[in-house]
N, C-alpha and C positions, 0 to 999 in steps of 0.2 A: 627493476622498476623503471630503469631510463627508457629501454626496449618497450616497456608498456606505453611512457607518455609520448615516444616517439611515434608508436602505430596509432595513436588515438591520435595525434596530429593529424596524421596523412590522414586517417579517417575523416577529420570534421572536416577536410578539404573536399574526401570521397564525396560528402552526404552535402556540399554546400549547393545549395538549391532546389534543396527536397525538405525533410521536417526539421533539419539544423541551421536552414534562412528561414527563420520567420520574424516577422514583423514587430517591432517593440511592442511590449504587453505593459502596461499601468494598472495597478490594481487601488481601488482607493483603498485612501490610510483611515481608520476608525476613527484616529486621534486630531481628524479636522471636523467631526462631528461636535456638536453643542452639549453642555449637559442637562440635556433634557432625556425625557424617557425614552425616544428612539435612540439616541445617541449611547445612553448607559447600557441597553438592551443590544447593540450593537457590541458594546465592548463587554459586557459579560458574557457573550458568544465568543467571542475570541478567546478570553479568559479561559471559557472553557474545552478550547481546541489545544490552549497553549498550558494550560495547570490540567488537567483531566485526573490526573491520580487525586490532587488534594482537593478539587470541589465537588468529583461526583466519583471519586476512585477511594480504593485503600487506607487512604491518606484521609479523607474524609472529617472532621471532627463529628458531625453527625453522621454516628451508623445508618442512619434514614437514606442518606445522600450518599454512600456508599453502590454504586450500581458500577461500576467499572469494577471486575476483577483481576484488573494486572496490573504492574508501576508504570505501565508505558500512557503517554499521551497521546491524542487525537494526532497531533504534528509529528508525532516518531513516524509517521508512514506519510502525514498529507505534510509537507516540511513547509519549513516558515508560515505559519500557520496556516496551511490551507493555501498561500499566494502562490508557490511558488514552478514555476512552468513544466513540466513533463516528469514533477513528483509528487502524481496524484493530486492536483491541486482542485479544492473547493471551490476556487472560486469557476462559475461559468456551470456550475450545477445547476440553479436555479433555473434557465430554460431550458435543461431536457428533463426534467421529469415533472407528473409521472413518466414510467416508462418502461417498456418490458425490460425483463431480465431474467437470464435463462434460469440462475438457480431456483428462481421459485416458478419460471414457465409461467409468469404472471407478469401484470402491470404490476408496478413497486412505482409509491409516491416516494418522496425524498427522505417524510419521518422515518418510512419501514426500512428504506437505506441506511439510515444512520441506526437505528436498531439492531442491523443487523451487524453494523461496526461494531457498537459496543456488546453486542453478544460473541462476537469469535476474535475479531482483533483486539480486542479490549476483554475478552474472555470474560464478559461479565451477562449483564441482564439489560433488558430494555429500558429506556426512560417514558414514564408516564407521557403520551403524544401531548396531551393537554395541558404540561406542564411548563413553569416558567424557563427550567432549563432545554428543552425541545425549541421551543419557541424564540431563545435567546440564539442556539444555535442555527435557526434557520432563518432568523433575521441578520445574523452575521453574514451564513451564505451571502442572501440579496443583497446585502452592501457592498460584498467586494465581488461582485457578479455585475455590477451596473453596467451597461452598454453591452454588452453580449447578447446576442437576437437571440427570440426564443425560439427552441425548437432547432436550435443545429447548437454542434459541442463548438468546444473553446477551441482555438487551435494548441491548445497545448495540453488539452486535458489527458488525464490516463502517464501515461508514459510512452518513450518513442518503439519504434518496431526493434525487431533485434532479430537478424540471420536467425532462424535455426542451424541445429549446428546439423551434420551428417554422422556423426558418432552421437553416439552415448553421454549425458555428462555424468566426468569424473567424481564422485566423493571426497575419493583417498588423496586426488591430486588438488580437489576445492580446501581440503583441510590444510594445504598447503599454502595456497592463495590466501586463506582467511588468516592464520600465523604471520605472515610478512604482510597481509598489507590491513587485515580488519582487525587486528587483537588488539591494535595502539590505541583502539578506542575502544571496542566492544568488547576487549578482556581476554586472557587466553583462553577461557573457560567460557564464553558466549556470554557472559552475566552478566555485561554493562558496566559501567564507572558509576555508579553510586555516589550521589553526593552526601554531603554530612549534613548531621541535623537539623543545624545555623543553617548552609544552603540550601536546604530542602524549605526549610521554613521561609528565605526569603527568598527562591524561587516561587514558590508554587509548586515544585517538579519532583521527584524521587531519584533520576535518572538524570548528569551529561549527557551521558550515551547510551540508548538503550538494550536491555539484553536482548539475545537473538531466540533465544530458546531458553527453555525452563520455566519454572510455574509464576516468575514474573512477567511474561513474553505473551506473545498471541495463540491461538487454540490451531487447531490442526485443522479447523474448519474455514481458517480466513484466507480469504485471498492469498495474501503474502506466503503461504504455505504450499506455492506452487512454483515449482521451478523456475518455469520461464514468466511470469510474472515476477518472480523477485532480480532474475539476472536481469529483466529488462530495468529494473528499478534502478539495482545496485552499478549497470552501465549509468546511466545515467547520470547519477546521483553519490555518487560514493565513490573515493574516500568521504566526508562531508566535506560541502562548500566542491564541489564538484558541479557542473554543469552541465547540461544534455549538448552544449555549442564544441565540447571539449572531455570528450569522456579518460578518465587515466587507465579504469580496468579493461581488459581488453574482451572481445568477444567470448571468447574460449574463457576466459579465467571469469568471468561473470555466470556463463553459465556452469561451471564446477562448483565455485562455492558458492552459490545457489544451491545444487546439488548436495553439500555438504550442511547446508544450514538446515534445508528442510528433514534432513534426516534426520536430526538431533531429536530428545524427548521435549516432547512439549504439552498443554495440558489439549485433554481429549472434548471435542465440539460431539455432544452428542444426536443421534436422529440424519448421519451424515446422507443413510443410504437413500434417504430420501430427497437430497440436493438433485436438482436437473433433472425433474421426471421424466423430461424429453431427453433420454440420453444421448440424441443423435446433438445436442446442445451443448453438453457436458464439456467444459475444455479437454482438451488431449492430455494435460499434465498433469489433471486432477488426481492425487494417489489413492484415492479410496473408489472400493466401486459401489454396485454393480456398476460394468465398463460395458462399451458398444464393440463389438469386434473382436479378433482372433488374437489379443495382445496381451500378455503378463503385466500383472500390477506395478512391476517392477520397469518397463518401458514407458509405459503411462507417466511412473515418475520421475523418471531418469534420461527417458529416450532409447534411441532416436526418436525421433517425433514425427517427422517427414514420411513414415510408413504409415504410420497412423492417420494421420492427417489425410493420406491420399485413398487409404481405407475408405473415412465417415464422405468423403466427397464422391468417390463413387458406388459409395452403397445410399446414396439420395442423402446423405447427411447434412444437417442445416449450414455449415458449411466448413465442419473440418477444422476450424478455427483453434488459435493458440491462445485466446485469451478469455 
């Protein structure tokens, strides 16, 4: 572990004046708001990026409201609710969309985005567009989006770049990495820490720590269920309370257990084959096909990636891209 925080030093020193200087980010706080209706409509967005299992999850007390099918919440993947810089964050959404996006080769407004969160990341079903919880959710976005131009990203949005690596990643060696450094939180068994009844109840939340895999966890159809999308996360972002200015896991050991998370069983997104009809769009990590080019399923989701990638760019492919 010390060898890890040592090379993530010298790294943030590598990367200082590329995407690890960037400039103070202020996101506003909901809780300087009035309580009047913009203000409550503000915080019941939050509410529900930060409780998701008990207001519109599992947890539910009306089955009505039940449209999330896993215990994990909206912030298990967009962290601090949505604010927080190069994990996933919400805010700074509101000026780009609409906006293409290759999985559906279409324009996607912002509802059909979150829709399609809570159908694979949230392994559940859509919320009513017209309803108060849509509506509470995308007026949270615009609040903590304020001063971000429209029409260009946040600088922090998404997550940072991450090497490909030139090998394979490891599984056998990721179930490794995940034992010593991910089981303290997320279990030796991927299942998360489980809070108790009491805390469940006066969280809001089902989950400390969320599981990784299993039929409380996200579908095989979400983002998160590609390798180098999750090692760029899990670089970033993890142990928790991890920073993109100071990464702990190192390049190599992010994309392994990466590699080891997404193979686990988890519950199935179905109509997959139909994601990226333009498959020259299709990421390169995506494990399901049909795929574009001369490459086993098993490369696609493991690697190397760097062959592939230099494939779809010289066969006119839209650009080869890893994410």
């Amino acid at each position: 572990m010390l060898k890890r925080v040592l090379s993530a030093a010298v790294m943030s020193l590598l990367f200082a004046g590329s995407v690890y200087a960037q400039p103070a980010w202020t996101v506003p706080d909901p809780n300087t708001l009035p309580d009047d209706a913009f203000g409550r409509t503000v915080r019941y967005g939050r509410d529900l990026v930060l409780k998701s299992s008990s207001l519109i999850g599992p947890d539910a007390p009306d089955p009505a409201m039940r449209f999330s099918g896993s215990g994990l919440e909206c912030q298990s993947c967009h962290l601090g609710g949505g604010t927080q810089r190069f994990a996933l964050p919400l805010a700074g959404l509101w000026g780009v969309f609409p906006t293409y996006l290759a999985r559906e080769n279409d324009v996607q407004t912002l509802e059909g985005r979150i829709n399609g969160c809570m159908q694979r990341s949230l392994n559940g079903k859509p919320l009513p567009v017209d309803g108060k919880e849509m509506k509470s959710i995308l007026t949270y976005i615009r609040f903590i989006s304020a001063g971000e131009p429209v029409g260009q990203s946040l600088d922090g949005r998404g997550t940072p770049p991450l090497p490909l690596p030139d090998r394979a990643a490891d599984p056998v060696r990721g179930k490794a990495v995940f034992a010593q450094i991910c089981s303290a939180c997320h279990g030796a068994d991927g299942q998360g820490l489980r809070l108790t009844s009491e805390e469940a109840k006066d969280t809001g939340r089902r989950y400390r720590y969320p599981p990784l895999w299993g039929p409380d966890s996200f579908n095989d159809g979400a983002g998160m269920n590609r390798a180098i999308t999750m090692a760029r996360f899990v670089h970033a972002n993890m142990p928790f309370g991890t920073t993109f200015e100071a990464p702990v896991v190192s390049d190599a050991d992010a994309f392994d257990v990466a590699a080891f998370v997404v193979s686990q069983p988890r519950p199935h997104q179905a109509g997959l084959d139909a994601d990226f009809p333009d498959r020259s769009r299709k990421p390169i990590d995506a494990g399901f096909g049909p795929f574009v080019g001369p490459f086993p399923a098993t490369q696609h989701r493991f690697g190397p990636w760097k062959p592939i990638q230099a494939w779809v760019k010289s066969n006119n492919g839209a650009s080869g891209k890893a994410d």
